[in-house]
PQR file with spaces between the fields and no chain letter, atoms N, CA, C, O and H, PARSE charges and radii, in Angstrom:
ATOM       1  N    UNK     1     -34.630  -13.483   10.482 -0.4000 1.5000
ATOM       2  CA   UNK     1     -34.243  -12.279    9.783 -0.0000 2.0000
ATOM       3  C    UNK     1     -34.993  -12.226    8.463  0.5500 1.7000
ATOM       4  O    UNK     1     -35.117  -13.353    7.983 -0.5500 1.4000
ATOM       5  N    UNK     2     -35.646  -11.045    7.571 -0.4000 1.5000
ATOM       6  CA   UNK     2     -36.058  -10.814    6.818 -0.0000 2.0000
ATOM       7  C    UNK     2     -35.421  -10.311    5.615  0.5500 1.7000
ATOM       8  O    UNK     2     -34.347   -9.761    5.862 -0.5500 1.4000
ATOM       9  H    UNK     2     -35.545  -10.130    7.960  0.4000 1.0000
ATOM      10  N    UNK     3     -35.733  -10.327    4.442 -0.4000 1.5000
ATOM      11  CA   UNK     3     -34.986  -10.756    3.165 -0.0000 2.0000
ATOM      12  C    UNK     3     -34.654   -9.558    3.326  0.5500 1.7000
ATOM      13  O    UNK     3     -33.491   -9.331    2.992 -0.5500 1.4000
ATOM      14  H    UNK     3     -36.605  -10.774    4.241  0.4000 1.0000
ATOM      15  N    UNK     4     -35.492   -8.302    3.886 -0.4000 1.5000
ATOM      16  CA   UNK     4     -35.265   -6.920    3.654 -0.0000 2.0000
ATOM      17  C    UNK     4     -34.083   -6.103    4.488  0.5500 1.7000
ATOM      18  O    UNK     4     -33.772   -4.913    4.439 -0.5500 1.4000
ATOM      19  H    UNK     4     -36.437   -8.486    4.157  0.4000 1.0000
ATOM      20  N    UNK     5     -33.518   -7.253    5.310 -0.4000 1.5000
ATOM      21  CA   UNK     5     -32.970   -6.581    6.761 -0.0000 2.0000
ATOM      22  C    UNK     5     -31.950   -6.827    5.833  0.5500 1.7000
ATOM      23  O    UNK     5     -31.561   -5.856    5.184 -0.5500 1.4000
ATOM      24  H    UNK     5     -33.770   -8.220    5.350  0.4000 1.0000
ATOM      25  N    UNK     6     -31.332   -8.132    5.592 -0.4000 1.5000
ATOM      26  CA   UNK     6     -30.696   -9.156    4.887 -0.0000 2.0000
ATOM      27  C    UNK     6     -30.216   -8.018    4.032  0.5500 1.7000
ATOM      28  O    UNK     6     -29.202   -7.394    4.344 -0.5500 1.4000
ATOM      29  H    UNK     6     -31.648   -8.921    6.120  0.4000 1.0000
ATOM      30  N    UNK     7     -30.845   -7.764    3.077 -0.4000 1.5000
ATOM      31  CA   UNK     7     -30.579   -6.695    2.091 -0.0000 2.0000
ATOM      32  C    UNK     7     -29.523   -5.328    2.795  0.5500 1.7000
ATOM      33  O    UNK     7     -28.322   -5.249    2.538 -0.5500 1.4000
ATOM      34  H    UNK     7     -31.669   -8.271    2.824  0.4000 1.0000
ATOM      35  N    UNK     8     -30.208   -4.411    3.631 -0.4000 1.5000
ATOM      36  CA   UNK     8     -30.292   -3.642    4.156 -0.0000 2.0000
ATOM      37  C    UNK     8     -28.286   -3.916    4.529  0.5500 1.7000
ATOM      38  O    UNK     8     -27.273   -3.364    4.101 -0.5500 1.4000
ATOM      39  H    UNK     8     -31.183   -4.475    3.841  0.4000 1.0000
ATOM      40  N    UNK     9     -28.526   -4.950    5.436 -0.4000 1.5000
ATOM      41  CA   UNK     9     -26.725   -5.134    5.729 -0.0000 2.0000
ATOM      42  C    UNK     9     -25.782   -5.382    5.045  0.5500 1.7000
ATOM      43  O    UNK     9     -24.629   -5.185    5.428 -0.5500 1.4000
ATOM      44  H    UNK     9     -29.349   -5.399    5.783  0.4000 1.0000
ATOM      45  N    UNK    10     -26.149   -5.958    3.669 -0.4000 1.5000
ATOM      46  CA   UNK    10     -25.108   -6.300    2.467 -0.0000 2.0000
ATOM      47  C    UNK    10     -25.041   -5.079    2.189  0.5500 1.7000
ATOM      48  O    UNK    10     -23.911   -4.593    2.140 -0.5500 1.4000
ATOM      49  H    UNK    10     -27.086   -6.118    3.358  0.4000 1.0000
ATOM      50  N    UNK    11     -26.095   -4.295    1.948 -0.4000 1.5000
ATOM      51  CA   UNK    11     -25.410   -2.595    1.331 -0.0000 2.0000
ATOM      52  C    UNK    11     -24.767   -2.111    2.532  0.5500 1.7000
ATOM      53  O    UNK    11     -23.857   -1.538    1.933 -0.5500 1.4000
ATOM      54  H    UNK    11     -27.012   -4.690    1.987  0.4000 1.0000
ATOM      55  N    UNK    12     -24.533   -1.902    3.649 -0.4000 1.5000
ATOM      56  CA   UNK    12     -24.093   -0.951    4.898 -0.0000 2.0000
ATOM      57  C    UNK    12     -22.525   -1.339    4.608  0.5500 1.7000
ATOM      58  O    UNK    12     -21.641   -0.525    4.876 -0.5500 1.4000
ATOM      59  H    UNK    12     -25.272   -2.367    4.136  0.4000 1.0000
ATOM      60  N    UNK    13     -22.141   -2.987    3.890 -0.4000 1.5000
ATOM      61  CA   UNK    13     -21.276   -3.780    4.259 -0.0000 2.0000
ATOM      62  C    UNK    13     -20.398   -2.968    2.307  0.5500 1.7000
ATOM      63  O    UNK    13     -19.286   -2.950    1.780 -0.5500 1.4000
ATOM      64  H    UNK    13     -22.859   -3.649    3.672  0.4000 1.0000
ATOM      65  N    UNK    14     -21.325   -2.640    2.088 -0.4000 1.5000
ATOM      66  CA   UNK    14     -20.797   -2.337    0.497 -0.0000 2.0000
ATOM      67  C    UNK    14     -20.076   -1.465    0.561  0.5500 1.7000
ATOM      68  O    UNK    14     -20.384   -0.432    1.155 -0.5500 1.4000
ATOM      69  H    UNK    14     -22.229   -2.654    2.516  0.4000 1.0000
ATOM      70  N    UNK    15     -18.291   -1.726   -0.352 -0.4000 1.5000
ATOM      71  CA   UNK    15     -17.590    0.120   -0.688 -0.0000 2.0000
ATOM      72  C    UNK    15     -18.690    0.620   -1.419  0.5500 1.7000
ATOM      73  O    UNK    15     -19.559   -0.018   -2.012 -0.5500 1.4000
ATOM      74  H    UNK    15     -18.040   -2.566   -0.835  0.4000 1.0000
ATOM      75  N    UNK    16     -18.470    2.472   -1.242 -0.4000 1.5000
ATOM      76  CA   UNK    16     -19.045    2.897   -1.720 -0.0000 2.0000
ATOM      77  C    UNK    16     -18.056    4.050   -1.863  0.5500 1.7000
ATOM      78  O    UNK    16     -17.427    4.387   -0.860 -0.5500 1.4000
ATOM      79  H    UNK    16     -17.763    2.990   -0.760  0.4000 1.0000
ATOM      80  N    UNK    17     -17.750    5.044   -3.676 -0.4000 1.5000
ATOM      81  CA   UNK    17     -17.079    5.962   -3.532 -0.0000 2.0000
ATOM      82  C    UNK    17     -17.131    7.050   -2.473  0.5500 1.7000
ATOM      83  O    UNK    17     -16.172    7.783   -2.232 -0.5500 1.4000
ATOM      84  H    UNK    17     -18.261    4.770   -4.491  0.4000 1.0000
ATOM      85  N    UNK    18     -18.329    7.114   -1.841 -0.4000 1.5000
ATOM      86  CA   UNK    18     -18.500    8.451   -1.041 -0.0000 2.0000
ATOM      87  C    UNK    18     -17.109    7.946    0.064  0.5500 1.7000
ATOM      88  O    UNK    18     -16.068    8.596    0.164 -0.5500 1.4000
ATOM      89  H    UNK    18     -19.108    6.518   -2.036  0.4000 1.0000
ATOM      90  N    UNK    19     -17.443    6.506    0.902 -0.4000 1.5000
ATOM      91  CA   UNK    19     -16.372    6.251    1.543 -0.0000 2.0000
ATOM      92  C    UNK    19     -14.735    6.265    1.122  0.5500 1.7000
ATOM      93  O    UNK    19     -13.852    6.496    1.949 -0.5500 1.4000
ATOM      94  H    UNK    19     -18.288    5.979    0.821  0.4000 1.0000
ATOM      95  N    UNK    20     -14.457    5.951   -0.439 -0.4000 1.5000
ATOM      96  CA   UNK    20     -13.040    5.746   -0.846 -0.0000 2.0000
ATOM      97  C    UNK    20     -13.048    6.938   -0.860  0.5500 1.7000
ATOM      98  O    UNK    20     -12.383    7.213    0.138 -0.5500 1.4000
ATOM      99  H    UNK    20     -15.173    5.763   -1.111  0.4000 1.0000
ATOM     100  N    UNK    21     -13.377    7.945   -1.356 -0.4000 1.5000
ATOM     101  CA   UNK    21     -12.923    9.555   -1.545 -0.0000 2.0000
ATOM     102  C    UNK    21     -12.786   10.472   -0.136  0.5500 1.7000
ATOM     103  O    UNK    21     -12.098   11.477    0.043 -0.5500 1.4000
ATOM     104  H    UNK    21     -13.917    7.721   -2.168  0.4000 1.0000
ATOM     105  N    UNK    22     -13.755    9.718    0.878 -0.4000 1.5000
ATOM     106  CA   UNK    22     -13.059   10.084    2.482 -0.0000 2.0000
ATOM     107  C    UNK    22     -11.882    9.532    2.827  0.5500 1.7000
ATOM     108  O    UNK    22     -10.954   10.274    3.146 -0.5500 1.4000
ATOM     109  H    UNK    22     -14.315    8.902    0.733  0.4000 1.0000
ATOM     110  N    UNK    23     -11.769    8.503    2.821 -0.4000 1.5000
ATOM     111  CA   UNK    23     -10.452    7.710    2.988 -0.0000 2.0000
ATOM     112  C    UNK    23      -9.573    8.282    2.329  0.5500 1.7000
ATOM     113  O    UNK    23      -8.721    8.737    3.092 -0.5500 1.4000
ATOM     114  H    UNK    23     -12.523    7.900    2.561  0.4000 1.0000
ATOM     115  N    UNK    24      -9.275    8.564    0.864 -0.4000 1.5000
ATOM     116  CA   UNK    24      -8.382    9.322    0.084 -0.0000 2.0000
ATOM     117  C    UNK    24      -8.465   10.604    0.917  0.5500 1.7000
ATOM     118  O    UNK    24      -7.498   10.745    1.665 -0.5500 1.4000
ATOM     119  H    UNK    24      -9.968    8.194    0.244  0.4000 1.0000
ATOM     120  N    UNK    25      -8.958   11.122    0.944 -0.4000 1.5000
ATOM     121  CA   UNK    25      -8.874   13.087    1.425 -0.0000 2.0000
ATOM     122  C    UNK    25      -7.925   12.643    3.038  0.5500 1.7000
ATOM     123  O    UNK    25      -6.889   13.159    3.458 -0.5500 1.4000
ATOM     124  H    UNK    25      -9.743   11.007    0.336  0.4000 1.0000
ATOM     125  N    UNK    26      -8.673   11.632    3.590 -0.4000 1.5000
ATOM     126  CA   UNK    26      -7.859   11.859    5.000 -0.0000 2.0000
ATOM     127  C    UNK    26      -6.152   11.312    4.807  0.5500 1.7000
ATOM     128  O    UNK    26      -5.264   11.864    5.458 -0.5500 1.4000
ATOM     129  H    UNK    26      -9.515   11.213    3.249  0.4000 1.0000
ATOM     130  N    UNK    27      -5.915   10.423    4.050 -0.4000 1.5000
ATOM     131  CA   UNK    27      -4.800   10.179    3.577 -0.0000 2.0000
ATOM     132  C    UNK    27      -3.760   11.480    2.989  0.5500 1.7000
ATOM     133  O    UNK    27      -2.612   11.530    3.431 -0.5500 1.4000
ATOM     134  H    UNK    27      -6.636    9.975    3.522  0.4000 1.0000
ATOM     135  N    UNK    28      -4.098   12.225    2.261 -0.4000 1.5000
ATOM     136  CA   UNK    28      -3.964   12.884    1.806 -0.0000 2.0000
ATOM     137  C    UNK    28      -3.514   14.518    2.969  0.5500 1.7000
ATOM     138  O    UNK    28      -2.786   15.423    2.559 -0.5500 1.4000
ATOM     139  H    UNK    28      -5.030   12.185    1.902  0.4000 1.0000
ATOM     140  N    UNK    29      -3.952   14.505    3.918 -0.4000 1.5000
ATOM     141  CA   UNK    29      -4.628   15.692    4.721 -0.0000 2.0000
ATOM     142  C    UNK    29      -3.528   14.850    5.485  0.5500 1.7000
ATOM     143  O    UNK    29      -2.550   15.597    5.515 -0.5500 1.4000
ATOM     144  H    UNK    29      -4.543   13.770    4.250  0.4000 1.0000
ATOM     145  N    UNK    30      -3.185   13.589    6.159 -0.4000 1.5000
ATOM     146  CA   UNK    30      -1.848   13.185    6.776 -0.0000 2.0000
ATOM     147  C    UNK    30      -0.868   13.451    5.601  0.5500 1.7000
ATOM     148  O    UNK    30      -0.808   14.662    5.393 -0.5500 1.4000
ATOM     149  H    UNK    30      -3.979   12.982    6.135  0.4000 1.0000
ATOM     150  N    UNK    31      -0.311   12.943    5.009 -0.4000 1.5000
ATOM     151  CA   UNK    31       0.663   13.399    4.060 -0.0000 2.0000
ATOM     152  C    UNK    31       1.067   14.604    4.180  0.5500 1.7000
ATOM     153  O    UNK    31       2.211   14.895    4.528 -0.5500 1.4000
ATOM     154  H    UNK    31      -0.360   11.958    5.179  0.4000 1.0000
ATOM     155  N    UNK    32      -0.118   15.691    3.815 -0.4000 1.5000
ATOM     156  CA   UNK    32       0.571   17.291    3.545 -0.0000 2.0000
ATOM     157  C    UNK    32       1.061   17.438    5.354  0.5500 1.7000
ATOM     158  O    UNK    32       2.172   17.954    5.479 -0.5500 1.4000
ATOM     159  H    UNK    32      -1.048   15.454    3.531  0.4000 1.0000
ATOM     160  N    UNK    33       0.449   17.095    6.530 -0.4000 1.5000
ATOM     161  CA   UNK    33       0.604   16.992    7.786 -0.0000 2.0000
ATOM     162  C    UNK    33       2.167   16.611    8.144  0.5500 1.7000
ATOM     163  O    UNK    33       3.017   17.313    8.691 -0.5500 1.4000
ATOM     164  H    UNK    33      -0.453   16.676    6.428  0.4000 1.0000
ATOM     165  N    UNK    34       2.251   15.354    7.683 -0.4000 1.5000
ATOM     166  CA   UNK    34       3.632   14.589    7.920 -0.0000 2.0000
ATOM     167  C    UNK    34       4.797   15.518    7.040  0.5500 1.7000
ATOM     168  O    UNK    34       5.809   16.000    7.550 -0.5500 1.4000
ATOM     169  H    UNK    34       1.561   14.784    7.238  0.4000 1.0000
ATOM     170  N    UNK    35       4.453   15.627    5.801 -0.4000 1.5000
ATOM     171  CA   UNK    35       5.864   16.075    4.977 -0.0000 2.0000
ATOM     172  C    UNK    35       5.466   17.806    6.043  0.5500 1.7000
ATOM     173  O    UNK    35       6.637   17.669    6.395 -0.5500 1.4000
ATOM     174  H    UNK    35       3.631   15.236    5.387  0.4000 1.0000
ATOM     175  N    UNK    36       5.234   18.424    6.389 -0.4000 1.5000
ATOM     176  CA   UNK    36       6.131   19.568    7.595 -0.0000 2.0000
ATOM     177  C    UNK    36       6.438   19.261    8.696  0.5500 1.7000
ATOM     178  O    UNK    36       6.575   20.230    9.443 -0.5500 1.4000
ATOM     179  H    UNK    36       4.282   18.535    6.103  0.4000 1.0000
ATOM     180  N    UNK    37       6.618   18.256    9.155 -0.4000 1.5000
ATOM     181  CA   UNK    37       7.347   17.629    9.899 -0.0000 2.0000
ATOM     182  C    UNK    37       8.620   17.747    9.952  0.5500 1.7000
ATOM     183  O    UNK    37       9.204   17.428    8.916 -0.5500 1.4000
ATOM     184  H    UNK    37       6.507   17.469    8.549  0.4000 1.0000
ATOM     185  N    UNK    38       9.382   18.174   10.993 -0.4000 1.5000
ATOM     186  CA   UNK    38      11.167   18.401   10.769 -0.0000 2.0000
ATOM     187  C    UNK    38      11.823   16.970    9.869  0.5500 1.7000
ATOM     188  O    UNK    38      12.821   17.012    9.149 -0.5500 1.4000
ATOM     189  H    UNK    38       8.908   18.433   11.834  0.4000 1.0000
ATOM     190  N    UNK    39      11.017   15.808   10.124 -0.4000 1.5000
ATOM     191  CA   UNK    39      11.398   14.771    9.501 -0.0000 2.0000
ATOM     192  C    UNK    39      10.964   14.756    8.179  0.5500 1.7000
ATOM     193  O    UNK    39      11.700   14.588    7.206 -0.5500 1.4000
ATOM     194  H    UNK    39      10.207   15.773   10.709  0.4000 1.0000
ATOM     195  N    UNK    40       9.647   14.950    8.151 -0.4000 1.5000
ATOM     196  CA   UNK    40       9.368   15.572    6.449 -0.0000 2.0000
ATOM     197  C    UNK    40       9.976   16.610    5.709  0.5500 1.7000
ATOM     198  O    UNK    40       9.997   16.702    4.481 -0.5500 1.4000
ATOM     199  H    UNK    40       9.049   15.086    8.941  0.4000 1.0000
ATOM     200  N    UNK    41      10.329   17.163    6.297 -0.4000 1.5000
ATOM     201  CA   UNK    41      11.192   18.157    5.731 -0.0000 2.0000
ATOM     202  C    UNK    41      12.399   17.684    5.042  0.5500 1.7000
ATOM     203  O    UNK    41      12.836   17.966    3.927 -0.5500 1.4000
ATOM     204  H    UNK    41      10.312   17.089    7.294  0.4000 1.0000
ATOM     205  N    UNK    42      12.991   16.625    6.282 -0.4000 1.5000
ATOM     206  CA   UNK    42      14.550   16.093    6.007 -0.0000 2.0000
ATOM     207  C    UNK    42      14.643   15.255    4.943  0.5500 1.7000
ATOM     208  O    UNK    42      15.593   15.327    4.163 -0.5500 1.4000
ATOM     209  H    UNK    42      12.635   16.396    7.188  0.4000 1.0000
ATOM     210  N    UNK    43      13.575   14.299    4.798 -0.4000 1.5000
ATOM     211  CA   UNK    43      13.133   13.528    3.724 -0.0000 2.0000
ATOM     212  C    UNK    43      13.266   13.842    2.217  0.5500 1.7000
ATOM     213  O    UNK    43      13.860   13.209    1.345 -0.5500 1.4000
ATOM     214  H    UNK    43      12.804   14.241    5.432  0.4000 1.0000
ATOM     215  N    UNK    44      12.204   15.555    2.104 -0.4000 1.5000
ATOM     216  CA   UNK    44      12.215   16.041    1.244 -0.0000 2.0000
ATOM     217  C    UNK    44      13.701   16.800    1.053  0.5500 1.7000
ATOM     218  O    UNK    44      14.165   16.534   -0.056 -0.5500 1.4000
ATOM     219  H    UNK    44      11.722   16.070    2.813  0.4000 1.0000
ATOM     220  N    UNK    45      14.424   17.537    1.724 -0.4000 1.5000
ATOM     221  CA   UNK    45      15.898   17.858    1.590 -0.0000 2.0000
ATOM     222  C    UNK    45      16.957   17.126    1.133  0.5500 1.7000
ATOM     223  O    UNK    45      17.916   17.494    0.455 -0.5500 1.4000
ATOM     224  H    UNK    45      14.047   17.753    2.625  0.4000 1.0000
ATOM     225  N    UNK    46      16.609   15.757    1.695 -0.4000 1.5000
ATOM     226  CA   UNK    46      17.451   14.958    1.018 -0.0000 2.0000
ATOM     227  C    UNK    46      17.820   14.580   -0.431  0.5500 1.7000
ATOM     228  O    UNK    46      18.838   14.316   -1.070 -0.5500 1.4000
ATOM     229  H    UNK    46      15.830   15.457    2.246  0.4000 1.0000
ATOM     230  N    UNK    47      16.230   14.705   -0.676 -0.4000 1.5000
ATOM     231  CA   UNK    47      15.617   13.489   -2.075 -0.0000 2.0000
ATOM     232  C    UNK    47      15.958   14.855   -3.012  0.5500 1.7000
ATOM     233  O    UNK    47      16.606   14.715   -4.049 -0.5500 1.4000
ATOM     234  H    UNK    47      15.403   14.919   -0.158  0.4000 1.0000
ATOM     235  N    UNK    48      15.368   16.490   -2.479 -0.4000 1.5000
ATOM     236  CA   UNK    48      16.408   17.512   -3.305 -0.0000 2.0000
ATOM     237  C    UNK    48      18.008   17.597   -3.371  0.5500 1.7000
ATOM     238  O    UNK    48      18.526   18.105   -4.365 -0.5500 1.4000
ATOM     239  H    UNK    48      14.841   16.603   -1.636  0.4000 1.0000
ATOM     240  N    UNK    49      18.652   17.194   -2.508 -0.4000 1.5000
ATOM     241  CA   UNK    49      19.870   17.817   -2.998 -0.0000 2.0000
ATOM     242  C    UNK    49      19.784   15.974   -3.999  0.5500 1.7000
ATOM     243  O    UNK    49      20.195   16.242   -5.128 -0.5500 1.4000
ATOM     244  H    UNK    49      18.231   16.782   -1.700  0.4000 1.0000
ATOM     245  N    UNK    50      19.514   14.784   -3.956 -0.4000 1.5000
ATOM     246  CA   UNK    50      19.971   13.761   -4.917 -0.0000 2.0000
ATOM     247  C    UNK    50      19.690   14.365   -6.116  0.5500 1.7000
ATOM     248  O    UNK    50      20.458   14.383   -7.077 -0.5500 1.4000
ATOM     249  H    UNK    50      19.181   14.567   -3.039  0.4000 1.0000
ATOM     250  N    UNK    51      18.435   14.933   -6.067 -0.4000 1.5000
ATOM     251  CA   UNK    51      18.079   15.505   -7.537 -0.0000 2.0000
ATOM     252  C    UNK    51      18.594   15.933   -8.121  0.5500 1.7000
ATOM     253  O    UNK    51      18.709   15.611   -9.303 -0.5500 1.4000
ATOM     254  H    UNK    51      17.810   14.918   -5.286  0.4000 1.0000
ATOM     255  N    UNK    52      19.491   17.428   -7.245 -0.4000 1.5000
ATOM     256  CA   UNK    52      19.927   18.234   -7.794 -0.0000 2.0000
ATOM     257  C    UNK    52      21.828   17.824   -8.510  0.5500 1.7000
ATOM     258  O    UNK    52      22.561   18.490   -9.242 -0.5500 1.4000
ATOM     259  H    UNK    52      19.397   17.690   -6.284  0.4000 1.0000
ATOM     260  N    UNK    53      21.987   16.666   -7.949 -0.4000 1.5000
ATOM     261  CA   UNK    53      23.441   16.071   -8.490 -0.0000 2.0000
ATOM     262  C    UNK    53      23.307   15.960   -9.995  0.5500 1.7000
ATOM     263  O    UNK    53      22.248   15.633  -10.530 -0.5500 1.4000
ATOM     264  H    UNK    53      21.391   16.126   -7.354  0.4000 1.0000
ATOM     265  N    UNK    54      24.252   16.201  -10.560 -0.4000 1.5000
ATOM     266  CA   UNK    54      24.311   16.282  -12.140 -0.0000 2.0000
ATOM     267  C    UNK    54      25.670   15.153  -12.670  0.5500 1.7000
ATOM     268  O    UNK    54      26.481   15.369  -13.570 -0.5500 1.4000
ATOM     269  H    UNK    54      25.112   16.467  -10.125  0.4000 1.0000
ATOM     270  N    UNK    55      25.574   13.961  -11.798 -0.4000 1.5000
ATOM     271  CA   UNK    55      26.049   13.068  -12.097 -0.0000 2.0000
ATOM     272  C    UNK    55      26.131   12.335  -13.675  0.5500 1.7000
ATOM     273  O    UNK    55      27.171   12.211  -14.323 -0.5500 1.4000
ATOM     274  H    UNK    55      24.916   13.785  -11.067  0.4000 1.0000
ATOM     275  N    UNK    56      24.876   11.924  -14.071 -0.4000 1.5000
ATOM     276  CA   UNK    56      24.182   11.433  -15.242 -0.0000 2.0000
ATOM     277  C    UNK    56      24.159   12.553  -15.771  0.5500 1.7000
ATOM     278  O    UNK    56      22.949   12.737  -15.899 -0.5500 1.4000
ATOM     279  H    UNK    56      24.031   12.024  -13.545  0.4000 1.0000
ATOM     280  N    UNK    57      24.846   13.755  -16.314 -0.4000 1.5000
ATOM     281  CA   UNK    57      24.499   14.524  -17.100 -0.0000 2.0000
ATOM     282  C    UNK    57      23.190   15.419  -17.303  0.5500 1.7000
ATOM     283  O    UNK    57      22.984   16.113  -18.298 -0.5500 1.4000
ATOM     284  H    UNK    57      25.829   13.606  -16.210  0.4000 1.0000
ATOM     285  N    UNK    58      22.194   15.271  -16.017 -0.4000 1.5000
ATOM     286  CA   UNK    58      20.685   15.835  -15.923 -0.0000 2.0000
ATOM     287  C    UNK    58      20.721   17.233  -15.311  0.5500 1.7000
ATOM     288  O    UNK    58      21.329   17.409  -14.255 -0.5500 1.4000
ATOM     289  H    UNK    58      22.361   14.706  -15.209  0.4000 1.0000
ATOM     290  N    UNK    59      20.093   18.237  -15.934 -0.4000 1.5000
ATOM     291  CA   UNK    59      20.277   19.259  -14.942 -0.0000 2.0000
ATOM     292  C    UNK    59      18.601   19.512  -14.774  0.5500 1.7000
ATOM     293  O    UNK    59      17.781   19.236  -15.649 -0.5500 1.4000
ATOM     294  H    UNK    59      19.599   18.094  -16.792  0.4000 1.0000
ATOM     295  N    UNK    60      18.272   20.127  -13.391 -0.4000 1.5000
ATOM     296  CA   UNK    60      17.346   20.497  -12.818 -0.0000 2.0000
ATOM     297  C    UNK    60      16.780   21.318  -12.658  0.5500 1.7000
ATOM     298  O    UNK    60      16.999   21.658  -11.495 -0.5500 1.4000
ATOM     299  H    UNK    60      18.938   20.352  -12.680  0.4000 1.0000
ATOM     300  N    UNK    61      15.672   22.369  -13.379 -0.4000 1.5000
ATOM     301  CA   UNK    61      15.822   23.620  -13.382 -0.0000 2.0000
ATOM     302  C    UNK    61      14.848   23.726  -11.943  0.5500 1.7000
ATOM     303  O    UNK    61      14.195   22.776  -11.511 -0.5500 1.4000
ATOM     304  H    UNK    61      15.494   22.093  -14.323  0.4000 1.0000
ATOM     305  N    UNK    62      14.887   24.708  -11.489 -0.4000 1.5000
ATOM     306  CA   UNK    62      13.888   24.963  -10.611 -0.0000 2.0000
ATOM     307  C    UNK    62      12.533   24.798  -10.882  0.5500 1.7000
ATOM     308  O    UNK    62      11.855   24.375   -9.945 -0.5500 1.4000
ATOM     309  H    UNK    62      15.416   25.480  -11.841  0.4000 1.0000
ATOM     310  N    UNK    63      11.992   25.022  -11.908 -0.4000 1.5000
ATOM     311  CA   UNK    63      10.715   24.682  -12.032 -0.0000 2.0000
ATOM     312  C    UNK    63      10.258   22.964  -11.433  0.5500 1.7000
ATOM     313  O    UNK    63       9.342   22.555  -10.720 -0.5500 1.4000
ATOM     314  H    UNK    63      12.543   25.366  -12.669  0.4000 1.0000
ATOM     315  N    UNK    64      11.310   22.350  -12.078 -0.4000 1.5000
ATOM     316  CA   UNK    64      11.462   20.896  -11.780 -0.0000 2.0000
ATOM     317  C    UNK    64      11.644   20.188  -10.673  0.5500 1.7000
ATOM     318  O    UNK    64      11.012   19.142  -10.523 -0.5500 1.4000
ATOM     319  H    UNK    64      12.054   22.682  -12.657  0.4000 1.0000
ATOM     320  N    UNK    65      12.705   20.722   -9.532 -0.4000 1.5000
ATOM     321  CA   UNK    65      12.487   20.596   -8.300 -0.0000 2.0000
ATOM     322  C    UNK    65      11.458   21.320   -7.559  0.5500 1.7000
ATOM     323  O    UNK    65      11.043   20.681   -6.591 -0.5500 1.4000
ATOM     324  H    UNK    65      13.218   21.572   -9.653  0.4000 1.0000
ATOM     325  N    UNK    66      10.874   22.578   -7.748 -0.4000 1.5000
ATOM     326  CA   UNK    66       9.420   22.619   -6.760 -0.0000 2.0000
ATOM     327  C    UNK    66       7.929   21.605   -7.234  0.5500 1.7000
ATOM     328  O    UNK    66       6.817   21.579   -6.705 -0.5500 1.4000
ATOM     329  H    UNK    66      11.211   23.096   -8.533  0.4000 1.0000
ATOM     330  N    UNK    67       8.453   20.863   -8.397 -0.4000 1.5000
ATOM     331  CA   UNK    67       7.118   20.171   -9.259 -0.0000 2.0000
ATOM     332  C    UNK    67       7.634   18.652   -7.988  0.5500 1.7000
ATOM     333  O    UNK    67       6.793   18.120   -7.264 -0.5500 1.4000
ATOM     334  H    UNK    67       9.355   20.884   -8.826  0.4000 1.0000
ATOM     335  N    UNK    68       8.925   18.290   -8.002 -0.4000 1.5000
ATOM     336  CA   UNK    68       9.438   17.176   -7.259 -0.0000 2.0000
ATOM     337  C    UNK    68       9.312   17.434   -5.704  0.5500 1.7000
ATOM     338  O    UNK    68       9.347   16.511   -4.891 -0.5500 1.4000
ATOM     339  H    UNK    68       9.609   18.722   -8.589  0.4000 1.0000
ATOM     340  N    UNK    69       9.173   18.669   -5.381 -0.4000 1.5000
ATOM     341  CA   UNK    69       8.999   18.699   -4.087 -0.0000 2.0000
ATOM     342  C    UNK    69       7.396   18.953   -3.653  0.5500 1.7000
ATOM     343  O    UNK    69       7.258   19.411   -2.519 -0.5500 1.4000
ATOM     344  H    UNK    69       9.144   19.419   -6.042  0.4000 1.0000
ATOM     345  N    UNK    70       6.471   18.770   -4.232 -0.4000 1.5000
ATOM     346  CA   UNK    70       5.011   19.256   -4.177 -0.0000 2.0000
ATOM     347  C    UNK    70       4.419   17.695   -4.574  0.5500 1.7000
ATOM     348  O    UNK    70       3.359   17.354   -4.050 -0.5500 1.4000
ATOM     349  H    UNK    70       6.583   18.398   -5.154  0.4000 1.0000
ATOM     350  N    UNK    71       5.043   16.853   -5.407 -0.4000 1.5000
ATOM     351  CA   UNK    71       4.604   15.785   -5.407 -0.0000 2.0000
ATOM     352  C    UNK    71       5.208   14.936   -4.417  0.5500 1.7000
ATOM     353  O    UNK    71       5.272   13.905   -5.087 -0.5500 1.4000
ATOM     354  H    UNK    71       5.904   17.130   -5.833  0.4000 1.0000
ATOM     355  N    UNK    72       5.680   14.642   -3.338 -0.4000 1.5000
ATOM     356  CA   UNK    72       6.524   13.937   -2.369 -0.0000 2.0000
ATOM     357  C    UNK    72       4.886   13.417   -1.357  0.5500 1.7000
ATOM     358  O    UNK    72       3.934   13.932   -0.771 -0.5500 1.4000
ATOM     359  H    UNK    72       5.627   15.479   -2.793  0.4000 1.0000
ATOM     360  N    UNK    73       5.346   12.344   -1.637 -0.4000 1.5000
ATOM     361  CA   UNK    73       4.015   11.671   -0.106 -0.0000 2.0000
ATOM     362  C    UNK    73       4.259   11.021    0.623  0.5500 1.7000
ATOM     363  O    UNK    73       3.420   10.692    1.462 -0.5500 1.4000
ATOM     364  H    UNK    73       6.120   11.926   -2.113  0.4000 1.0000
């Protein structure tokens, strides 16, 4: 094998952002996929009505639960 081939496969073998930022997008592209899921849904229904309990004295305005329901992954 030649120093150049040698070379050639350590980079093929290298992360490279172009690959992490595919990997992120497809991650990402399942997520928004999964949370409409009847089970994603239920997930997110749930984790809203905990929110919305005013146990601890917190109240929730709506702005605040669609910011909590848009960040869910």
């Amino acid at each position: 094998m030649s120093t150049k081939s040698k070379v050639a496969l350590s980079e093929e073998n290298k992360p490279s952002r172009r690959n992490f930022f595919i990997g992120a997008g497809a991650a990402v592209g399942a997520v928004a996929v999964a949370s409409q899921t009847s089970i994603g849904k239920a997930v997110i229904q749930e984790i809203g009505s905990t929110v919305k309990s005013k146990d601890e004295g917190h109240t929730i305005t709506a702005h605040m639960r669609k910011y909590y329901e848009s960040t869910m992954l």
